[in-house]
N, C-alpha and C positions, 0 to 999 in steps of 0.2 A: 413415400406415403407413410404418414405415421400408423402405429398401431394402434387400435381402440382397446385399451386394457382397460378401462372403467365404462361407467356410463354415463361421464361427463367429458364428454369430446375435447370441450375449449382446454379442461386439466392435462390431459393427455398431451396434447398439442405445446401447450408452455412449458410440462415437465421434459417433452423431446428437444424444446429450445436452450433448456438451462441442461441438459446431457453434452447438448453442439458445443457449447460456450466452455463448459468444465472443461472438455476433453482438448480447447483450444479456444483464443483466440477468431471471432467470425465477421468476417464482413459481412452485411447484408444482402451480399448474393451468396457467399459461401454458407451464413446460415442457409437459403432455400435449399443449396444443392444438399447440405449434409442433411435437414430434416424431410425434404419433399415438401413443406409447405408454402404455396403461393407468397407473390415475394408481398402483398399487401396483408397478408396473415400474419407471415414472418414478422413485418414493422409491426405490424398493432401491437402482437404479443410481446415481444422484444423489449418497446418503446414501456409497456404499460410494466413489465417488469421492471425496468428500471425506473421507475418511478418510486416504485415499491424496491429500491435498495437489493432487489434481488440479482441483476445484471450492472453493469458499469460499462463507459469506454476505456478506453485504452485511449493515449496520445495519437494513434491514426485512425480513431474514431469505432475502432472493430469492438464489437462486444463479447463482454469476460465475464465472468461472477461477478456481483458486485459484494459489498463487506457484510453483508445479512446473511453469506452463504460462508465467508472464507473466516473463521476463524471470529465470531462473534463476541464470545468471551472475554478471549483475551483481549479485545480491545476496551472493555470495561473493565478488567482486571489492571489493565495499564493506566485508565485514568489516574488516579492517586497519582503512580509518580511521574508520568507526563504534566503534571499540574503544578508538583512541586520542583519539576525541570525547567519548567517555563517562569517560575516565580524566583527560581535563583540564578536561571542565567540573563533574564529578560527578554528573551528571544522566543522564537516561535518552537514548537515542538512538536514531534510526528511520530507514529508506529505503522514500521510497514512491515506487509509479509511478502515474500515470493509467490508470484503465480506465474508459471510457464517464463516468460521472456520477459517478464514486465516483473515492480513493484508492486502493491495495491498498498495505498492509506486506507487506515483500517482508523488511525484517531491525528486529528489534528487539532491544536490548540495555538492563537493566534498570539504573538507578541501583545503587549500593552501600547507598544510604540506606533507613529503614526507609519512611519514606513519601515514595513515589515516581511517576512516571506507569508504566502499566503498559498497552502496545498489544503485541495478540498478532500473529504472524507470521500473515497470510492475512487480517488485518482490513479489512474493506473501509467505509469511511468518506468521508461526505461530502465534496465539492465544495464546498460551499458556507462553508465556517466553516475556520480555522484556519491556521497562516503556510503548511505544506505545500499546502495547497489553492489557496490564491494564488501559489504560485510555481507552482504545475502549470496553473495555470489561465492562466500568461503573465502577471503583473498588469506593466504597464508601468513601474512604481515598484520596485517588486519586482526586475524583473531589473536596469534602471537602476541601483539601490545594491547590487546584488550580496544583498539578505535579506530576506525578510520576517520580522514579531513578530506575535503574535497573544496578547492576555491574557484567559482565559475568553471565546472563542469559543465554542467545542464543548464547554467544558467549566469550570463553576464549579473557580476556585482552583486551575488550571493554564494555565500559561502556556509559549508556544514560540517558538523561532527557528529559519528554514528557511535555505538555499539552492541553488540549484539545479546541478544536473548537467547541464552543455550539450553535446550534439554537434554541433559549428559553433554556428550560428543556432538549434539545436531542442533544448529541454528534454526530457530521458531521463528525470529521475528527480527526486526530493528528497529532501536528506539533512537533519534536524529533530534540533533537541535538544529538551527536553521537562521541566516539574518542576512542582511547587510554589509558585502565587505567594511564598510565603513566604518562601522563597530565590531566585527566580528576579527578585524582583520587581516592579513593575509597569512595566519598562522593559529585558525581557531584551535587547534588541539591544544594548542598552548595553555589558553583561554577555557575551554570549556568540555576537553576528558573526562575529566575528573568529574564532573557533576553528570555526565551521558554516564558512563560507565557505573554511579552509584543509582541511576534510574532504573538501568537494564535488570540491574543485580535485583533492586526493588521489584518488577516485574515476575523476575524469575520466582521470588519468594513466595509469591502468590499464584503464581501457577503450583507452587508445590504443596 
């Protein structure tokens, strides 16, 4: 049963939804059980947050934060050089954060090309596969060379290079290009380090 701490019930109720989600990852029975509310409350609420960029899925459809909650800022701070990442390498460009088990895209910008990689803003995607995932994940190699590569991890016939957003010693964020083995191919660090690496840095600048 939620608590009534105002004297607007329905507020009470979606801020005990977006408490469930912070603290984890919810399916839509596990939201009911963690908040007590009725499992057609639970959707209304849930569903109309994420509308409002408040909640997200996650890749097994469970609801998370979504990017209005995680780090809003910085994803406007990174525009700029996500913009001039995408216009020098050609490819698509992304910033993600850590949240619990997952990534979350916080800003994505689309290739110019017809076939391109395409990650929506709020997507939340696995830990486990991909160069952003390994540079959020700390990989000791990874921050060592300043990038990770990742070639059809996550995904047949794309391929990525990440690097990381540091404040001091702790990784904030990941800025990722993204394409087409076809052009990217099968050795994008080769290719496009060097220009990941001078975005992230660009990033950093402006957070400081």
């Amino acid at each position: 049963m939620v608590n009534r701490l105002t004297d607007v019930g329905v507020l009470d109720k979606a801020v005990a939804v977006l408490d469930a989600v912070e603290a984890a990852p919810r399916s839509l029975g596990e939201l009911v059980e963690s908040t007590g509310l009725s499992r057609a409350t639970a959707h209304r609420l849930a569903t109309a947050l994420e509308v409002h960029r408040f909640v997200t899925r996650d890749a097994e459809g469970r609801f998370t934060l979504g990017p209005r909650l995680v780090a809003p800022d910085l994803a406007r701070l990174a525009g700029p050089a996500l913009e001039a990442l995408r216009d020098a390498t050609g490819e698509s460009a992304q910033l993600y954060v850590r949240r619990g088990a997952h990534r979350l895209c916080l800003a994505s910008l689309e290739s110019p090309h017809g076939l391109r990689t395409i990650v929506a803003v709020g997507a939340a995607l696995p830990m486990s596969a991909g160069s952003a995932a390994r540079v959020l994940r700390g990989d000791a190699a990874a921050l060592v060379r300043g990038w990770a590569e990742s070639v059809e991890e996550r995904q047949k016939g794309v391929a990525s290079v990440s690097a990381p957003v540091m404040d001091g010693d702790r990784v904030v964020a990941a800025v990722s290009v993204s394409g087409p083995v076809q052009r990217t191919t099968r050795n994008p660090g080769k290719r496009y380090a060097k220009a990941v690496m001078k975005a992230a840095r660009q990033v950093e600048q402006r957070l400081s």
